[in-house]
Structure formats: C-alpha cells, structure tokens
MINU-300845 format. One record per residue (C-alpha): x, y, z; residue in three letters. Coordinates in steps of 0.1 Angstrom, whole numbers, plus 2048, in hexadecimal, padded with zeros to 3 digits. Last residue first. Example, Ala and Ser with C-alpha at 12.3 -4.5 7.8 and 13.67 -1.06 7.14 Angstrom:
BEGIN
   xx   yy   zz  residu
  889  7F5  847     SER
  87B  7D3  84E     ALA
***
This chain:
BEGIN
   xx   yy   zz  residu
  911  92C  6C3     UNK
  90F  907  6CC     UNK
  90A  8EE  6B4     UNK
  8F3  8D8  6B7     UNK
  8F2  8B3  6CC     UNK
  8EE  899  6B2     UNK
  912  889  6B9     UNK
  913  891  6E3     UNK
  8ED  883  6E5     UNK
  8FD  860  6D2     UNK
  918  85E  6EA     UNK
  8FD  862  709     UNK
  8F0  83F  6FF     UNK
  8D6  838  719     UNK
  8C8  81E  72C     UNK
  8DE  822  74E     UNK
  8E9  7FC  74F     UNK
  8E7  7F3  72D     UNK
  8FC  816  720     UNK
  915  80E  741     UNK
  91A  7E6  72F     UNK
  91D  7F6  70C     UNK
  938  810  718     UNK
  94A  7F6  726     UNK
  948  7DE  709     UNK
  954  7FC  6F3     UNK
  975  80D  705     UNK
  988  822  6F0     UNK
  967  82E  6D9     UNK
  94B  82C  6F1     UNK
  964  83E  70D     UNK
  96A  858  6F3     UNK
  94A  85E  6E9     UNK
  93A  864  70E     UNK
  952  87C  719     UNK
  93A  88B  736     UNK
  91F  871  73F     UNK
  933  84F  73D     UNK
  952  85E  748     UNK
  93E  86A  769     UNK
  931  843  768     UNK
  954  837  766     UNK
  962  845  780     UNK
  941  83A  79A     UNK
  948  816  790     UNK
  96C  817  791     UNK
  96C  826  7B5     UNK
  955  804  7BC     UNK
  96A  7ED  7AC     UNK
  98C  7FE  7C1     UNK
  9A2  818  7BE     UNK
  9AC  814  7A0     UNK
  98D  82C  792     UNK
  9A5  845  7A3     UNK
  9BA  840  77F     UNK
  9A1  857  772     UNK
  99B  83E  74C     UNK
  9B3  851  732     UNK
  9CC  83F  741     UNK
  9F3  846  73F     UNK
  A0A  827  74C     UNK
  A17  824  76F     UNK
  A1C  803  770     UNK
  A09  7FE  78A     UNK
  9F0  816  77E     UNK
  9E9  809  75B     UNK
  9E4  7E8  76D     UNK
  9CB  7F5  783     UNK
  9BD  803  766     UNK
  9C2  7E0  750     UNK
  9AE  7CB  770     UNK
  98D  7E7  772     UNK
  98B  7E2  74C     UNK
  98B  7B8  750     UNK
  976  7B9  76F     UNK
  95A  7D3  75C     UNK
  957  7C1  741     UNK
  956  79B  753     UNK
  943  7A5  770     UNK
  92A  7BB  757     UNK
  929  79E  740     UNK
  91B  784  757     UNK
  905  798  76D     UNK
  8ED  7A8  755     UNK
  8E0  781  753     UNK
  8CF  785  774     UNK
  8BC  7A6  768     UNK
  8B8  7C2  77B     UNK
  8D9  7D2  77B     UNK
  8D8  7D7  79E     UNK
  8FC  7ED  7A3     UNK
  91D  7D7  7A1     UNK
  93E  7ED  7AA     UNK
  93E  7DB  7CB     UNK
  92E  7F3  7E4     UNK
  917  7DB  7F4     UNK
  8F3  7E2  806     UNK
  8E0  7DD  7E3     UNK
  8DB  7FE  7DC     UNK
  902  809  7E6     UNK
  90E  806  7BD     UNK
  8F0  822  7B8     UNK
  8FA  83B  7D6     UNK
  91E  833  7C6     UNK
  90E  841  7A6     UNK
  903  860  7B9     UNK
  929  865  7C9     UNK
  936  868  7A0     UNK
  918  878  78E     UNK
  91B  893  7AC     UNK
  93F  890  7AC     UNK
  942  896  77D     UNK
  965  893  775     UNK
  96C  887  751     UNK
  97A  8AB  741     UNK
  95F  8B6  723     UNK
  93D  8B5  73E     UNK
  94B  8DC  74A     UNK
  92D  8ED  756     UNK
  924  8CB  76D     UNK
  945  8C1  77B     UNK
  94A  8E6  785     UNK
  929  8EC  794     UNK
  92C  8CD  7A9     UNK
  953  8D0  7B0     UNK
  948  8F8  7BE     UNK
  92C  8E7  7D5     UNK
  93F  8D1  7E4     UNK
  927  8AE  7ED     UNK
  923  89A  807     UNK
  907  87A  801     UNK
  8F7  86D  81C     UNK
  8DB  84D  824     UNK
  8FB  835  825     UNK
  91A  845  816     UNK
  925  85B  7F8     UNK
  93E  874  7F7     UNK
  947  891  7E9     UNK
  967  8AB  7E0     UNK
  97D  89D  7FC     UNK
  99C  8AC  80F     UNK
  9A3  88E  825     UNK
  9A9  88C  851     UNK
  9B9  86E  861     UNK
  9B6  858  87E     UNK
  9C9  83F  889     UNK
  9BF  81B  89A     UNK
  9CA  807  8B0     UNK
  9BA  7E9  8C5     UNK
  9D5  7CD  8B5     UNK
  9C9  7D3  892     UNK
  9CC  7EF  87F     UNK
  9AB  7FF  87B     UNK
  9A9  81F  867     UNK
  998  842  86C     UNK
  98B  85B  855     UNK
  985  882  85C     UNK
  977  893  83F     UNK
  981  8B9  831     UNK
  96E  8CB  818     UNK
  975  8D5  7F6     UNK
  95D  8F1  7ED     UNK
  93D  900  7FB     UNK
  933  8E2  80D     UNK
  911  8D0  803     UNK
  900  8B1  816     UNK
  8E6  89F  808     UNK
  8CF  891  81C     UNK
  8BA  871  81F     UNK
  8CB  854  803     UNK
  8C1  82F  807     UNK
  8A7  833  7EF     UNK
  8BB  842  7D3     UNK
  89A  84E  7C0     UNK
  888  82C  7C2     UNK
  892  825  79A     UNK
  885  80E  77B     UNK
  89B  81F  762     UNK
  89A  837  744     UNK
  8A8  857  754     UNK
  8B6  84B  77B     UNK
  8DB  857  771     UNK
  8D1  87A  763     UNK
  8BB  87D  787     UNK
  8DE  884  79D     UNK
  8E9  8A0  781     UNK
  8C7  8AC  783     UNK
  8C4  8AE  7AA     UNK
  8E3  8BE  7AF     UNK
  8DF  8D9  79A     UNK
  8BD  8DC  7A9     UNK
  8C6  8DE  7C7     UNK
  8E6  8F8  7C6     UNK
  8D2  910  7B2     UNK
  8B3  90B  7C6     UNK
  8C7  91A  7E3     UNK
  8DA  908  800     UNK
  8F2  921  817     UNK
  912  919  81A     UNK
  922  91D  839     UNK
  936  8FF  83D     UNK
  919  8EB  833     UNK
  8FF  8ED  823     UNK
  8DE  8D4  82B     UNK
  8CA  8C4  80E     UNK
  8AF  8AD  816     UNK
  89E  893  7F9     UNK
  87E  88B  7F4     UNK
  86C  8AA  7E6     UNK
  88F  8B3  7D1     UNK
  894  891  7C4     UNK
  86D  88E  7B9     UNK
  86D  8AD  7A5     UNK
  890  8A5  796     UNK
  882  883  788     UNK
  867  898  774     UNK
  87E  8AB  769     UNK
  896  88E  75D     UNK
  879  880  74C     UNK
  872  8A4  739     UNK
  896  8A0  72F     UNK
  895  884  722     UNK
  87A  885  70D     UNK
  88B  8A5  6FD     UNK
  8A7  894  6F8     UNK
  8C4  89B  70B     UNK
  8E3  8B1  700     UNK
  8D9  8D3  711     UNK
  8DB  8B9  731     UNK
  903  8B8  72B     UNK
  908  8DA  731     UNK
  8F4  8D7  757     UNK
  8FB  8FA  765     UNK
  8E9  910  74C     UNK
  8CD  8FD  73F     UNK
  8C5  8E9  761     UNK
  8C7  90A  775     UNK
  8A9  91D  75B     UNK
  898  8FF  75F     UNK
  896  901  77F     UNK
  88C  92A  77E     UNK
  86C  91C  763     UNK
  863  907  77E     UNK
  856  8DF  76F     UNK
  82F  8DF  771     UNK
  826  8C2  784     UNK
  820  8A1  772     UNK
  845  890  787     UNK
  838  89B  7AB     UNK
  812  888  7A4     UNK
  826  86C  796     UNK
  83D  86C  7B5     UNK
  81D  86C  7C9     UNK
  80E  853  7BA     UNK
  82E  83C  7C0     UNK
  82E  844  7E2     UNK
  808  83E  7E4     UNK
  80A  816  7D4     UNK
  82E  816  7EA     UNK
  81B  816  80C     UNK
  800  800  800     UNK
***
C-alpha cells in the first residue's frame, strides 16, 4: 500500500509544471543536458521534481543552499536514473554541500588495539543515507563536461554501486544474465589500469579508478557522461556494458548535438 501512494505521488511530482528559473539553472550550468533529447529531458525534469521534494540539502561551512546549488545537483544526480526502473537513490537522506574542498577525518585499524587517525582534502563523498559534496567541484564538473571529472555523477553512481548494501563496482543490473559480461568487461578493464599504474604507464582512464572496483565504477561513469565518444571509441565493450546499464547512448547526443554560436 505504502509504495502504491509513493509511487502516485512521484507521478503527481513528475506532471507538475517544471519552473521556468530551474530550467533556467539546468541550461546554464548542466552543458551536457543542452545535448539531451527532448524526451529526455522532460524525464530528467520530472525526475528532478521528485529529487528535490525527497531529498534534504544542508551547507556547510558557511554556505548557504539556494535553488542554484539544488537543482544543479539534482539534475546531474537524475541524468543517471533517465530510462530506468529507479527508487530515487533510496538509501540516500541529505545531501551535504561545502563551498569548496573540504577536509574529512579518516581513521584506520591496525591491529593489536591501535589505530591512527588522519584527516583528507576531499571534493565528495558518498556513504550510507549521505552524500558530501563541494560546491565549486560540482559547478566546475558540470560547465566543463570536455575534461572527465564530473563528483556529483561520480559520488551519485557510488549511491548506485551501494543499492544492494555492497560497494563492489557491481550496481543491480536487473537482469541475471547482465552479470556475466559486466564481471568479465569490467574485471578485464579495471586489471589493464591497474596495470597501466604499476607500471607507471599514461592512461586516458583517471588512474584513481585504480583504486579499487568500486572507485572504477564511479570513474568511469563521469567518463561515461562527459567524453562520451572517446571512451566508445578506445574502449567499446565498456562503453557497451555502461550504455546497457544506464540506457542511453550519450555518444550519439554529443554527434547530433548543434553547433554552438
């Protein structure tokens, strides 16, 4: 019953008249949304309204949360949900935005009751029912789609890889026989980077993706979104597994986009 009137009430949310001022933020903050079909991007509309009446924001360090810094957020988050089954990142409450590169204290176990502490410069991260953000990486990654690095589409695919309570690199692909070729694409690709960083050999894949399957996950998908072509073109069976999982083929919206002026 519960999810018969959620899901009414997303639809109700998704029919609403989209702001004029939000659309506004989409055209000039999110290049690569100019690039959508027009389907598409009334879906991802739609998709923003529920985002933004489900989700909490909260600035940090000072910063002060405005509709700018929302729905910029919200549309880069809802580009990976277009065309698929989705719950709206169930696991995820509040979104947490800094002004710029904020600092996070970590801690490690070694053994033997001790354990350090440490504190890391970070951009974003993603965890359980959070994502952090910095606000000057978001608008950055999303005005310039041309250099790979995208944190929102980055931290929001790891809110994707976490849906089924394990950050492996393996989101739900919905369909058992998904499994097969996405272990053996995405094992073989995440083996030659690490590879390429051993040896220290030049990558055009962020070498961070190294870090483990789940790092390579989120890496991919920014490359996925922002240089499209020539991940399609250096790296096919990869780009073909991302294509099935997201259902869409942003290569072909970067060939038939027009010309800008």
């Amino acid at each position: 019953m519960f999810d018969f009137f959620k899901s009414r009430r997303r639809a109700t949310l998704r029919e609403q008249p989209f702001p004029e001022a939000w659309r506004a933020i989409i055209a000039a903050n999110t290049s690569y949304v100019s690039r959508l079909p027009t389907e598409d991007r009334t879906e991802l509309e739609g998709h923003v309204q529920v985002f933004l009446a489900e989700k909490t924001f909260e600035g940090c360090g000072g910063l002060e949360i405005t509709d700018e810094i929302r729905v910029t957020i919200a549309a880069q988050a809802c580009l990976l949900l277009i065309h698929r089954e989705t719950d709206y990142f169930p696991d995820l409450e509040t979104i947490l935005v800094y002004p710029h590169t904020y600092v996070a204290k970590t801690s490690a176990y070694l053994g033997g009751g001790t354990a350090i502490a440490d504190e890391q410069a970070r951009l974003g991260q993603s965890a359980s029912g959070v994502v952090v953000l910095a606000w000057d990486a978001v608008r950055r990654g999303a005005t310039d789609a041309h250099d790979g690095h995208n944190v929102t589409l980055h931290e929001f695919a790891h809110q994707l890889d976490q849906e089924d309570g394990a950050a492996d690199g393996a989101p739900v692909l919905g369909k058992r026989a998904m499994y097969t070729a996405w272990a053996r694409v995405f094992g073989e690709e995440f083996a030659h980077l690490v590879e390429d960083v051993d040896k220290h050999r030049k990558s055009d894949i962020d070498t961070y993706g190294a870090t483990s399957p789940a790092e390579f996950f989120a890496v991919v998908t920014e490359v996925f979104f922002a240089e499209p072509e020539p991940l399609k073109r250096r790296h096919p069976e990869l780009y073909e597994q991302l294509a099935l999982f997201y259902r869409q083929d942003p290569a072909a919206n970067t060939s038939t986009a027009p010309a800008r002026t």
